[in-house]
Backbone as a printed PyTorch tensor [residue, N CA C, xyz], in Angstrom:
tensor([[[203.2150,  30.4330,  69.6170],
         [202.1310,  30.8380,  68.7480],
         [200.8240,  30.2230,  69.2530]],

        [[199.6730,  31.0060,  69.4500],
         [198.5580,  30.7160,  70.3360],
         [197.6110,  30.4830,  69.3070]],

        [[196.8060,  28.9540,  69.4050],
         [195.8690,  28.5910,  68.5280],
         [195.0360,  30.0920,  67.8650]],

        [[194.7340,  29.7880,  66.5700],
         [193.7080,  30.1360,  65.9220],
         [194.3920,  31.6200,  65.8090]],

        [[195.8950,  32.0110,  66.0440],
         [196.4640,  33.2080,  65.6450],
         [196.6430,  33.3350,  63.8340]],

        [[196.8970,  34.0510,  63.2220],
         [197.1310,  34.0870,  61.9250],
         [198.7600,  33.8260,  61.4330]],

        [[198.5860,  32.7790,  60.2460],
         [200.1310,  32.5950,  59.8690],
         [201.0740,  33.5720,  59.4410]],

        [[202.2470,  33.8260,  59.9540],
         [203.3640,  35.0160,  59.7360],
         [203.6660,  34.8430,  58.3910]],

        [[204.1820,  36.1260,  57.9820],
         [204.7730,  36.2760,  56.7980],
         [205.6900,  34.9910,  56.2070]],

        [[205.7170,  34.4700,  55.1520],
         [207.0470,  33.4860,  55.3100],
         [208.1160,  34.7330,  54.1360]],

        [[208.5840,  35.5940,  54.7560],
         [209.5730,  36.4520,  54.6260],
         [210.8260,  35.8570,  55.4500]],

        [[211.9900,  36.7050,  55.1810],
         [213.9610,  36.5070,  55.7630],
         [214.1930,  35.2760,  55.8010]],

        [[213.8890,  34.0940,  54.9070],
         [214.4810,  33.0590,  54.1000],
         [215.8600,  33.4200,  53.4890]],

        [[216.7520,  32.6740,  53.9280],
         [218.5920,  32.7090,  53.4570],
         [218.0890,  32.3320,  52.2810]],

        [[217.5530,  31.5640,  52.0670],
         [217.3830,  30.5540,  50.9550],
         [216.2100,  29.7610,  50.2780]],

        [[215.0240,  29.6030,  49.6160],
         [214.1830,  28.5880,  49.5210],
         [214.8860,  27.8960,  48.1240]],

        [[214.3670,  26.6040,  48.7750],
         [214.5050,  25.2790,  47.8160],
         [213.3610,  24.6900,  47.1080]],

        [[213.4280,  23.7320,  46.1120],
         [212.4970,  23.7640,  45.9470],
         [211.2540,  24.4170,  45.0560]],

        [[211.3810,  25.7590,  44.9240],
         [210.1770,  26.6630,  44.4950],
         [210.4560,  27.4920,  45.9170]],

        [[209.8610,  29.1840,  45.7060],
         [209.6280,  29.7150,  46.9010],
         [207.8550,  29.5720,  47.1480]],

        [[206.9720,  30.0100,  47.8770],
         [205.8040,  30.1090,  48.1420],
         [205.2690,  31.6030,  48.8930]],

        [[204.4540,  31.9400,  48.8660],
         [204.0780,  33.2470,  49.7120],
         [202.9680,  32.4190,  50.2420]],

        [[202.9550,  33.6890,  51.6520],
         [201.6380,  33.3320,  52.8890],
         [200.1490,  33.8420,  51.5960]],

        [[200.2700,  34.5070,  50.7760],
         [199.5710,  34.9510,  49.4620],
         [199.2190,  33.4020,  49.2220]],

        [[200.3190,  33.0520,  48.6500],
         [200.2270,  31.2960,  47.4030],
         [199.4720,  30.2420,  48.6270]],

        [[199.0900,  30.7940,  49.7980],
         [198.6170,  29.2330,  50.5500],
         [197.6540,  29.8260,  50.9100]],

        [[197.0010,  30.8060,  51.2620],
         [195.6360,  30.9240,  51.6750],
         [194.4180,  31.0980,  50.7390]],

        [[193.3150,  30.9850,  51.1510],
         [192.2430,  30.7710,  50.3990],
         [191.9200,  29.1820,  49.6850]],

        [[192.8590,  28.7430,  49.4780],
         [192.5980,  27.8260,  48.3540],
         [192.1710,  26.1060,  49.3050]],

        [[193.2040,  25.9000,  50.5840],
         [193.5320,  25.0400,  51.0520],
         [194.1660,  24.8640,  52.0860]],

        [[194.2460,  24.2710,  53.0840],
         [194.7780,  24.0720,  54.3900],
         [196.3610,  24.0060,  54.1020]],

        [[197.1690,  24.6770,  55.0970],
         [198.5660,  24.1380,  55.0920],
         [199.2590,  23.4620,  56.4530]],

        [[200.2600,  22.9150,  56.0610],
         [200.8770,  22.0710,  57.0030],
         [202.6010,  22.8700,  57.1140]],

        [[202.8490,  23.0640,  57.8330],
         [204.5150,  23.7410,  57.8690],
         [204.8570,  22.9840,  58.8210]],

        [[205.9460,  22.4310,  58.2150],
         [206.8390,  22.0170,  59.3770],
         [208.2120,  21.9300,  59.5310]],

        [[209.0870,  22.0410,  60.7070],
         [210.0580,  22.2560,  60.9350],
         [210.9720,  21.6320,  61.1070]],

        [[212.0650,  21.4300,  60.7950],
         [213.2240,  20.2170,  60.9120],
         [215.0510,  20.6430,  60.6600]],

        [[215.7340,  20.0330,  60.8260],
         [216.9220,  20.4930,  61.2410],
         [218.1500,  19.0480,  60.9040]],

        [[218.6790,  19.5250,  60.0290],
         [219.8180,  18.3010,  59.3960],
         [220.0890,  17.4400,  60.7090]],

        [[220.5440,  18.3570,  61.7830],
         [221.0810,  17.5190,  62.8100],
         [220.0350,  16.5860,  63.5690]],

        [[218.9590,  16.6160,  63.6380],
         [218.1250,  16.3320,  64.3950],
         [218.0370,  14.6780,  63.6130]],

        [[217.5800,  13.6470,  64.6210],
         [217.2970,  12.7470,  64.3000],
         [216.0030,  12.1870,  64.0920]],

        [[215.5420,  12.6490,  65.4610],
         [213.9870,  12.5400,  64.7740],
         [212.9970,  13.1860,  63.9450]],

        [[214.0660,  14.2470,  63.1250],
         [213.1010,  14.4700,  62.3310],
         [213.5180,  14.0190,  60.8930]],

        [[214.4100,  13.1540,  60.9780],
         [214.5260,  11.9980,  59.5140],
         [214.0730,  11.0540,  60.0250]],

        [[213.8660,  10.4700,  61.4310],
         [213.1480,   9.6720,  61.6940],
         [211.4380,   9.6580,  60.8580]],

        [[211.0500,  11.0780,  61.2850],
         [209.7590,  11.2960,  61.1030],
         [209.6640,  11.7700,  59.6180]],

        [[210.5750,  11.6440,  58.3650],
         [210.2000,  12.3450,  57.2180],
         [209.7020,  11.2220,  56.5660]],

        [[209.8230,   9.9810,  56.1910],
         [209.2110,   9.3020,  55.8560],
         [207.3980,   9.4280,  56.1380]],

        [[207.3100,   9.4620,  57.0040],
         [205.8590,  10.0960,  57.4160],
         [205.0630,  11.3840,  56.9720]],

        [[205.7760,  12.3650,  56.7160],
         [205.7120,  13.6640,  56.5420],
         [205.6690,  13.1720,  54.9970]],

        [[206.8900,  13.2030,  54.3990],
         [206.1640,  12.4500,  52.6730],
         [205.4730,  11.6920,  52.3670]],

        [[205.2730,  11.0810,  52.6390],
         [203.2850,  10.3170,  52.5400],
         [202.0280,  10.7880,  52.8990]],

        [[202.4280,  11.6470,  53.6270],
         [201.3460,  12.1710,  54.3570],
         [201.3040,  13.2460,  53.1020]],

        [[202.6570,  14.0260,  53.1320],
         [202.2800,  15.0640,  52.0790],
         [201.6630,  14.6040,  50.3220]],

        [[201.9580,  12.9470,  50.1000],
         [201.5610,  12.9590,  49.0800],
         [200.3320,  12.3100,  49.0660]],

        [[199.7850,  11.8680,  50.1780],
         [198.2090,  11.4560,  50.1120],
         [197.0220,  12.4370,  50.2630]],

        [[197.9270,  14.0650,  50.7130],
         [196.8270,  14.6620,  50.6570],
         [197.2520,  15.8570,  49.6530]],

        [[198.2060,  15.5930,  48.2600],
         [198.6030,  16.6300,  48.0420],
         [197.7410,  17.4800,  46.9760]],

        [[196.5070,  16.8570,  47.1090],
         [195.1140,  17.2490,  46.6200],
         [194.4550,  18.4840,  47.0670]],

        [[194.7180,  18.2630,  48.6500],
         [193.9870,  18.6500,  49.9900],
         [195.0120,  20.0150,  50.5790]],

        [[195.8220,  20.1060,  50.6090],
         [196.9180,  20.1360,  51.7000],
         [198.2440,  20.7050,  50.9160]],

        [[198.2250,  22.3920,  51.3840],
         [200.0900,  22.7970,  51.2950],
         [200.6130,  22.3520,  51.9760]],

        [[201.8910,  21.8100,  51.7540],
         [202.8660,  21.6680,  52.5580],
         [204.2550,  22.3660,  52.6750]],

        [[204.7010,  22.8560,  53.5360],
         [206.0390,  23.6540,  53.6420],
         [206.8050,  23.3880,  54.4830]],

        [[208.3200,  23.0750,  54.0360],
         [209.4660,  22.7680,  55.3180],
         [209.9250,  24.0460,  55.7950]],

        [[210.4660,  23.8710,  56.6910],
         [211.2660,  25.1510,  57.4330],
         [212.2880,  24.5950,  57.5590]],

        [[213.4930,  25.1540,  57.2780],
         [214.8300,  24.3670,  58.0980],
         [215.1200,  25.2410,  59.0730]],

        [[215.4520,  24.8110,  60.1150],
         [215.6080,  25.4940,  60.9840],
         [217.4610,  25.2910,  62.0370]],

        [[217.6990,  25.9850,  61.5660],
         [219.4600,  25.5270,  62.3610],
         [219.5770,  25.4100,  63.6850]],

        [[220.2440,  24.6240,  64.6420],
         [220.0150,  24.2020,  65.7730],
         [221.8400,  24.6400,  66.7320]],

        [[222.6710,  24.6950,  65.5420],
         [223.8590,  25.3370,  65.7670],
         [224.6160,  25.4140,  64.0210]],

        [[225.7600,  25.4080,  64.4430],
         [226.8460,  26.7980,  63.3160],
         [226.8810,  25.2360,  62.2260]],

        [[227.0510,  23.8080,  62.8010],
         [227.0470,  23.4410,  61.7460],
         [225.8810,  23.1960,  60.7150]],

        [[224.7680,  23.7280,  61.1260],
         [223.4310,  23.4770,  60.3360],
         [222.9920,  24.4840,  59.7890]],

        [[224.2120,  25.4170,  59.3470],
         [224.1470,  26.5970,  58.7740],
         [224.5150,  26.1770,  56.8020]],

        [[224.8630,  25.2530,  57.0130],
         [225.6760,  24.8500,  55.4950],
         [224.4300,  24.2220,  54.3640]],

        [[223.9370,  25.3490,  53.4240],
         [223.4590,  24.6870,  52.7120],
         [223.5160,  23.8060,  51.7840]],

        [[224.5560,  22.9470,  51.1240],
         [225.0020,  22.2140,  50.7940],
         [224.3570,  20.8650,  51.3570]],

        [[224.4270,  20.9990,  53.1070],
         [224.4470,  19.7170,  53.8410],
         [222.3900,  19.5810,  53.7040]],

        [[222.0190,  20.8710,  53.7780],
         [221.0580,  21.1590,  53.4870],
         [220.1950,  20.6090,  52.6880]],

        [[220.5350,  20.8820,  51.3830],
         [220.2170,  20.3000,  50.4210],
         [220.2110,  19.0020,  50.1200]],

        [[221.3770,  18.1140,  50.1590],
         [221.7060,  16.9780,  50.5040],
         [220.7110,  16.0670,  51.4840]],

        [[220.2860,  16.6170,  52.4010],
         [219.5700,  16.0360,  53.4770],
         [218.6440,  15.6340,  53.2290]],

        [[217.5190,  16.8680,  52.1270],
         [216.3330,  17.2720,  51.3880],
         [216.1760,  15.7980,  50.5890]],

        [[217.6550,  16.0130,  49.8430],
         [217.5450,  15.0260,  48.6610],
         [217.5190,  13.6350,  49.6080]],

        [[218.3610,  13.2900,  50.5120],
         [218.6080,  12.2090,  51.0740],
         [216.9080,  11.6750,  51.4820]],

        [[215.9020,  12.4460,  51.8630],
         [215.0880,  12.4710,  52.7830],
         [214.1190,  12.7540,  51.7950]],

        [[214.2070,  12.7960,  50.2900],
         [212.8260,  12.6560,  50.2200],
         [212.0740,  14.1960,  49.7600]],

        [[212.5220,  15.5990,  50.6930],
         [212.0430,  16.6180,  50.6500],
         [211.8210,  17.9120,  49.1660]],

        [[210.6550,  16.9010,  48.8350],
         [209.9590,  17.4420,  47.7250],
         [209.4180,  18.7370,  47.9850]],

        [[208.7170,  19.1060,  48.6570],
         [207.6790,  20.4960,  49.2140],
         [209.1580,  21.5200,  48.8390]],

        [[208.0340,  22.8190,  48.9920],
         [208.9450,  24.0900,  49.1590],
         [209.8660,  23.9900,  50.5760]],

        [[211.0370,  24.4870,  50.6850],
         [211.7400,  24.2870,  51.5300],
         [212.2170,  25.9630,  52.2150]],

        [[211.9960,  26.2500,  53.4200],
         [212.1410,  27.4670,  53.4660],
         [213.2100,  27.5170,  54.5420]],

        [[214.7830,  28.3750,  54.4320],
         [215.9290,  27.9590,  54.7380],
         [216.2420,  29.0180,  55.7300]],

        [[216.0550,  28.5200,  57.0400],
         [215.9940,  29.7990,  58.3160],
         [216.9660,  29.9320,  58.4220]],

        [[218.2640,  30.3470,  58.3880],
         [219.1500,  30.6370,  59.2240],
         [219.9420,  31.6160,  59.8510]],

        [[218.4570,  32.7010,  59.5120],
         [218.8670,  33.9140,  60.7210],
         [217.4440,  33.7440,  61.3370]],

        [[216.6660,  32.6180,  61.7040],
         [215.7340,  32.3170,  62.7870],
         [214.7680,  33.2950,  62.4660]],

        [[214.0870,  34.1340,  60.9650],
         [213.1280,  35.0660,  60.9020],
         [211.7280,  33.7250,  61.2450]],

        [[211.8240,  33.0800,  60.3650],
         [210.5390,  32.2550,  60.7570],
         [210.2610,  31.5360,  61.9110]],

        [[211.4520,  31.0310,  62.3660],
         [211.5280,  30.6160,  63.7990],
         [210.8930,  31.4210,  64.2780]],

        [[211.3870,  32.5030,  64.7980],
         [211.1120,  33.7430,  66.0130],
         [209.6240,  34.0530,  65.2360]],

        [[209.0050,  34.3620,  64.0640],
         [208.0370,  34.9830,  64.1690],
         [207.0390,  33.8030,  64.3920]],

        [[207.3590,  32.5580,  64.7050],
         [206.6370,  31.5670,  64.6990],
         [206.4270,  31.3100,  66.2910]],

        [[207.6530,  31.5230,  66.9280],
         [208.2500,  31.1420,  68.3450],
         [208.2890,  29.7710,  68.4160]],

        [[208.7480,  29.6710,  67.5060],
         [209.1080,  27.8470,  67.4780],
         [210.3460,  27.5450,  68.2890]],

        [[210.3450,  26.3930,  68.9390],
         [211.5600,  25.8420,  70.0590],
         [211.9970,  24.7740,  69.8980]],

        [[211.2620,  24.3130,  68.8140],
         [211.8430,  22.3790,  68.7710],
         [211.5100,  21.9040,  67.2190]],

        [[212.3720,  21.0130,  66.9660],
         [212.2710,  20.1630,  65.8290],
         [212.5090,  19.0670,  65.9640]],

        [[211.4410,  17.7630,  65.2940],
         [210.0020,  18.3940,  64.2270],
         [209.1460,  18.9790,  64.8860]],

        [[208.6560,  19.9930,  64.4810],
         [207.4400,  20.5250,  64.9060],
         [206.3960,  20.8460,  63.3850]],

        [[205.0440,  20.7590,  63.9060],
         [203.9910,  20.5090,  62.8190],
         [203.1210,  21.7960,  63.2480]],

        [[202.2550,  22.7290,  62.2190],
         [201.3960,  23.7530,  62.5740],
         [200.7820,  23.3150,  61.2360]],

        [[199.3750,  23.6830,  61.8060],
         [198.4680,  23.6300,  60.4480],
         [197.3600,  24.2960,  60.5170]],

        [[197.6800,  25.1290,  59.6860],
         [196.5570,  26.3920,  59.2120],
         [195.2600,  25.6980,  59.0990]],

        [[194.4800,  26.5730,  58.7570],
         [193.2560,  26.2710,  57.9000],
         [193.4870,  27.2540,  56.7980]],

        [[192.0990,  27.2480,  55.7920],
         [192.5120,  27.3200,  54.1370],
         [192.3930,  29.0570,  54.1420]],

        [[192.3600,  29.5970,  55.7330],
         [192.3230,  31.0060,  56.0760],
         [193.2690,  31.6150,  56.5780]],

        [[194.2260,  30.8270,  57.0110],
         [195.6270,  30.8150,  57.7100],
         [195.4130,  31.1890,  58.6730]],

        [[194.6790,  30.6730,  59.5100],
         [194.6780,  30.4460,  60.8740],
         [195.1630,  29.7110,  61.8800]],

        [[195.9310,  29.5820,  62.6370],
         [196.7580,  27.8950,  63.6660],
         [195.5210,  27.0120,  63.9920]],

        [[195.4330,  25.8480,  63.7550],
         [194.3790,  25.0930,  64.4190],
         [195.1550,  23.9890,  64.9540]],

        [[196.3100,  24.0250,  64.8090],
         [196.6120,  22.9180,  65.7290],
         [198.3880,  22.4060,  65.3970]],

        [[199.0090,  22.1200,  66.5710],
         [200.5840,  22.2840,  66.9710],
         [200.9110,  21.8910,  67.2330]],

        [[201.8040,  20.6780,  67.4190],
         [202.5990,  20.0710,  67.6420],
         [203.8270,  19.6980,  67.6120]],

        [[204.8010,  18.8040,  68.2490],
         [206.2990,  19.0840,  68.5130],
         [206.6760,  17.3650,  68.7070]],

        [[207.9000,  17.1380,  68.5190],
         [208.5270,  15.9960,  68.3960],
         [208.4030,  14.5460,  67.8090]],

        [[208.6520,  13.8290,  67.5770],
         [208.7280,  13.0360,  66.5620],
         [207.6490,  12.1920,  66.0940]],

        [[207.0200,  11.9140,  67.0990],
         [205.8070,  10.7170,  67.3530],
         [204.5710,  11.3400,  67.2010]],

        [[203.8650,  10.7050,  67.3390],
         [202.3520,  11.6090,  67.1530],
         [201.6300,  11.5250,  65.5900]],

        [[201.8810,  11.1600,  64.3960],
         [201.5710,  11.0200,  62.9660],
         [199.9340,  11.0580,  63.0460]],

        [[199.6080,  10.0380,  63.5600],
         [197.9370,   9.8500,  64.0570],
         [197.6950,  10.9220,  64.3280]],

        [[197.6900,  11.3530,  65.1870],
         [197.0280,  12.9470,  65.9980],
         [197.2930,  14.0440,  64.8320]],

        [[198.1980,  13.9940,  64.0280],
         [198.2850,  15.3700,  63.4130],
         [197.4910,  14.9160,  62.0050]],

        [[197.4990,  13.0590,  61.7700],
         [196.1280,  13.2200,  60.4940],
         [194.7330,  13.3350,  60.8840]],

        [[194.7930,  12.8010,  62.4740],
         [193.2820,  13.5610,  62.5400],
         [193.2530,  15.1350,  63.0640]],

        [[193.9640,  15.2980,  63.1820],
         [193.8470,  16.9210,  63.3100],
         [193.8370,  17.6730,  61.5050]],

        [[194.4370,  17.2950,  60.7080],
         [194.2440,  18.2430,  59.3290],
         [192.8890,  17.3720,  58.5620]],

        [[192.5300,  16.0700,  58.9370],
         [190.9420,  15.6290,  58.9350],
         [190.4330,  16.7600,  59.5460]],

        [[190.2920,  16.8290,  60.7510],
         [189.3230,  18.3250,  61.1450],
         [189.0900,  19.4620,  60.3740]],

        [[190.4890,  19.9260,  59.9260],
         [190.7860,  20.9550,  59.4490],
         [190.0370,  20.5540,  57.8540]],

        [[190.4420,  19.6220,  57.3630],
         [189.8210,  19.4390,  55.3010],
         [187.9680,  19.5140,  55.8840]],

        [[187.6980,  19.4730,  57.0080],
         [186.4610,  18.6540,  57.1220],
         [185.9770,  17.4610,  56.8930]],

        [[186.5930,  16.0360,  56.5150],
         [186.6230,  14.9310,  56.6430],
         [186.5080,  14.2270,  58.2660]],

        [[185.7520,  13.3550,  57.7470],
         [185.3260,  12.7500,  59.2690],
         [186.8840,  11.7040,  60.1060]]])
């Protein structure tokens, strides 16, 4: 997905948790943050602690939306799913890929991965793997317009 493209439908969800949301319910109002993660993955429970603080210091400022994204057959089980959510914290809407519609219309390849609109749903900025927290709060600083 090539900066400053427009955010895809969040349509062919197995499942949302959480509350559902429409690409409708996030634009205009406020910047969003989507990001992607996967039961199996480690760094991205590494990185949720981060991701919930972050989501609740700006939850003024700032949608936030998970993607789960399955990485193989056992990260198909929502149960483990859910569980994970709860284990981890994952308050936000939770949007449950596992026939890869948001993946693929996203062309996402890795988890965690971070995209964040502006309050027009536009990409302004993308990122991938675990590290990085700094760079993606001054990147949605850019985006709120905060210095």
């Amino acid at each position: 997905m090539k900066l400053r493209a427009p955010m895809p439908e969040l349509s062919g969800a197995t499942e949302w948790l959480n509350g559902e949301v429409t690409k409708e319910d996030l634009l205009g109002d406020k910047p969003t943050l989507i990001h992607f993660w996967s039961v199996s993955c480690g760094l991205c429970k590494e990185a949720m602690p981060n991701v919930n603080e972050f989501r609740d210091r700006y939850s003024d400022e700032l949608n936030v939306v998970a993607v789960h994204m399955p990485r193989s057959e056992k990260d198909l089980d929502l149960d483990k799913i859910k569980e994970t959510a709860e284990e981890h914290g994952i308050s936000q809407p939770i949007f449950v890929d596992n026939k890869h519609a948001l993946t693929d219309a996203f062309e996402n390849q890795y988890v965690p991965a971070y995209y964040v609109f502006d309050e027009e749903g536009n990409l302004r900025h993308f990122q991938a793997g675990g590290g990085g927290m700094k760079m993606l709060e001054k990147r949605v600083n850019r985006v709120l317009g905060n210095k």
